[in-house]
C-alpha positions as CSV (number, residue, x, y, z in Angstrom):
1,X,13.2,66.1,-3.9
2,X,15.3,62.8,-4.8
3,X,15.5,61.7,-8.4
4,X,14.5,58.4,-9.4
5,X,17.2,55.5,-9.8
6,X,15.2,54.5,-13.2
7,X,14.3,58.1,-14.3
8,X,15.7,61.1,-14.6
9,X,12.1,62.5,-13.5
10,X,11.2,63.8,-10.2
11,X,8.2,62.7,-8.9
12,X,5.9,64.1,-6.0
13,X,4.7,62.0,-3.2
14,X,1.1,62.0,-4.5
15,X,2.4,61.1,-7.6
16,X,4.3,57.9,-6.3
17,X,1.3,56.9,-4.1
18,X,-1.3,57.3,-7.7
19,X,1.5,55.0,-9.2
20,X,1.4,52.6,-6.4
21,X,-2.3,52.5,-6.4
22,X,-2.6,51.6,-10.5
23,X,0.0,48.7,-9.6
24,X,-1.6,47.4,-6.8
25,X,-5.0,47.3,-8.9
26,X,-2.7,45.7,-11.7
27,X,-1.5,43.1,-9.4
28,X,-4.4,42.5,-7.9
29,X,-6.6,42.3,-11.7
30,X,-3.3,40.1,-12.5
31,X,-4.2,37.5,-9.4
32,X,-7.7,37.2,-10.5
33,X,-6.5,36.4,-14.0
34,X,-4.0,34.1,-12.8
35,X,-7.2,31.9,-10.4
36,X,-9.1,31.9,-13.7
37,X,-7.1,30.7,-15.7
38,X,-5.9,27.9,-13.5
39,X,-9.0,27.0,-12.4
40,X,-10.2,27.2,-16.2
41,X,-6.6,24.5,-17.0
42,X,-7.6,22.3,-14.1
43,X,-11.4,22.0,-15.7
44,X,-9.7,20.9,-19.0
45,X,-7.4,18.5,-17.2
46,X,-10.8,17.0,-15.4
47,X,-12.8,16.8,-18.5
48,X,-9.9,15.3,-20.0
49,X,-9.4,12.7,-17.8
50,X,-13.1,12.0,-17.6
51,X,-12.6,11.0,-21.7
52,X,-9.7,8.6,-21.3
53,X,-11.2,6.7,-18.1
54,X,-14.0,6.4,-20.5
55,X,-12.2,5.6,-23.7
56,X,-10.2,3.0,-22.3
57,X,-13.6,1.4,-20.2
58,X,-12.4,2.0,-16.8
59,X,-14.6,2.9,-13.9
60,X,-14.4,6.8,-12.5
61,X,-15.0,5.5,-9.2
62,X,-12.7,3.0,-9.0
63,X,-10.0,4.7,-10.3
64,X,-10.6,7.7,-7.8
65,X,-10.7,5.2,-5.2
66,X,-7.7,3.9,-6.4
67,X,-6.1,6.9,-6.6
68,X,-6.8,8.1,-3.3
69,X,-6.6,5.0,-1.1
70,X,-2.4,5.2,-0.6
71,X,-3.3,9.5,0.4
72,X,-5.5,8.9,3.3
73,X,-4.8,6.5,6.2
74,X,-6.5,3.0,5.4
75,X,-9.5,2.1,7.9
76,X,-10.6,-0.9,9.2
77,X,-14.1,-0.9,7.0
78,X,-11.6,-0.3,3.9
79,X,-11.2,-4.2,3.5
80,X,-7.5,-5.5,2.5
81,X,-4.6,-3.9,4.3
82,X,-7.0,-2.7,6.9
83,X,-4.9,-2.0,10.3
84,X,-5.3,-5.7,12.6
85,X,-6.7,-4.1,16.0
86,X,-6.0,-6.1,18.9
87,X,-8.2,-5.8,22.6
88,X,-6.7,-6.6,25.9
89,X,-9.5,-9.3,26.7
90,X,-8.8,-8.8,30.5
91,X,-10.1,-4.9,29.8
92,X,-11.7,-4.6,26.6
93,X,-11.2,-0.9,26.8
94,X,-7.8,-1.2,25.8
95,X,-6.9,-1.7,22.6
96,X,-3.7,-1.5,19.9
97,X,-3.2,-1.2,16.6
98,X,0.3,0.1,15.7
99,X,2.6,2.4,16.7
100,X,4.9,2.6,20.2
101,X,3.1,0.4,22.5
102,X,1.0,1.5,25.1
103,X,2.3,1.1,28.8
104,X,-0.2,-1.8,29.8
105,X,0.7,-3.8,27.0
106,X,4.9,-3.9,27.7
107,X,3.7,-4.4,31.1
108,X,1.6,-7.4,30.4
109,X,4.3,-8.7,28.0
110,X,7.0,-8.1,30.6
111,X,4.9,-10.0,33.3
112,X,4.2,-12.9,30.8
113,X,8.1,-13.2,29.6
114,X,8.3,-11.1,26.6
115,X,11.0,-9.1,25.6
116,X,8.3,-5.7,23.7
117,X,12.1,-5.0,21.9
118,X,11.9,-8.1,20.3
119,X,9.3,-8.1,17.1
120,X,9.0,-11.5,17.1
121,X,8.1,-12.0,20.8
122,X,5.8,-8.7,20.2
123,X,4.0,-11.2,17.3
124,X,3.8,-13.8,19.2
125,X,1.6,-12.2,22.2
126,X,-0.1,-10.4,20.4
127,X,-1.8,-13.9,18.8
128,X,-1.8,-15.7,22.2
129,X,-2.1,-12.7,24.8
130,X,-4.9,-10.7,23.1
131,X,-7.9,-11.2,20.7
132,X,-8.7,-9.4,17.6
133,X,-11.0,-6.9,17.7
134,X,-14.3,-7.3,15.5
């Protein structure tokens, strides 16, 4: 039987597997500590937060709104900065907002004399070429 690196003891393979168990459990009650406790830190850092909205006479709702309006994408019903739609008002099916342009709308601009490279041009149909969508 191989010695231990650590110890000069020699262990049997029961004895290593009994030792591996209690860590395991150890780790494992260790995890679960770990989860309560943060969970129990991130409850003080709420309630804490809670207080100085309060104290200095700021809204919770508004300042989560703040807070979470640059995280998720903005949407139309969102009010300023909302993404300009545009609608194709030959085929009101077809519709841009931003991004690569779709294929039907470099071909309409290439049929009507635009250059879609050009930003400018890209402006400038898009207020004369298409309507805004409601």
């Amino acid at each position: 039987m191989p010695t231990s690196t650590h110890t000069s003891e020699s262990h049997t393979v029961e004895e290593i597997r009994a030792h591996l168990a209690e860590l395991e459990a150890a780790e494992t009650a260790l995890r679960e500590a770990l989860r309560e406790r943060q969970a129990a830190e991130f409850a003080d850092f709420l309630n804490d937060l809670r207080e100085q909205v309060d104290a200095r006479g700021y809204d919770l709702d508004e300042v989560i709104a703040r807070l979470s309006k640059g995280r998720r994408g903005r949407s139309a019903k969102h009010g300023p900065g909302a993404v300009t739609r545009y609608i194709d008002p030959e085929n009101p099916e077809r519709a841009y907002a931003r991004g690569p342009l779709p294929g039907w709308l470099r071909e309409k601009m290439e049929a009507a004399g635009y250059d879609p490279a050009d930003k400018a041009q890209r402006e400038e149909f898009k207020t004369t070429h298409l309507r805004l969508a409601a």
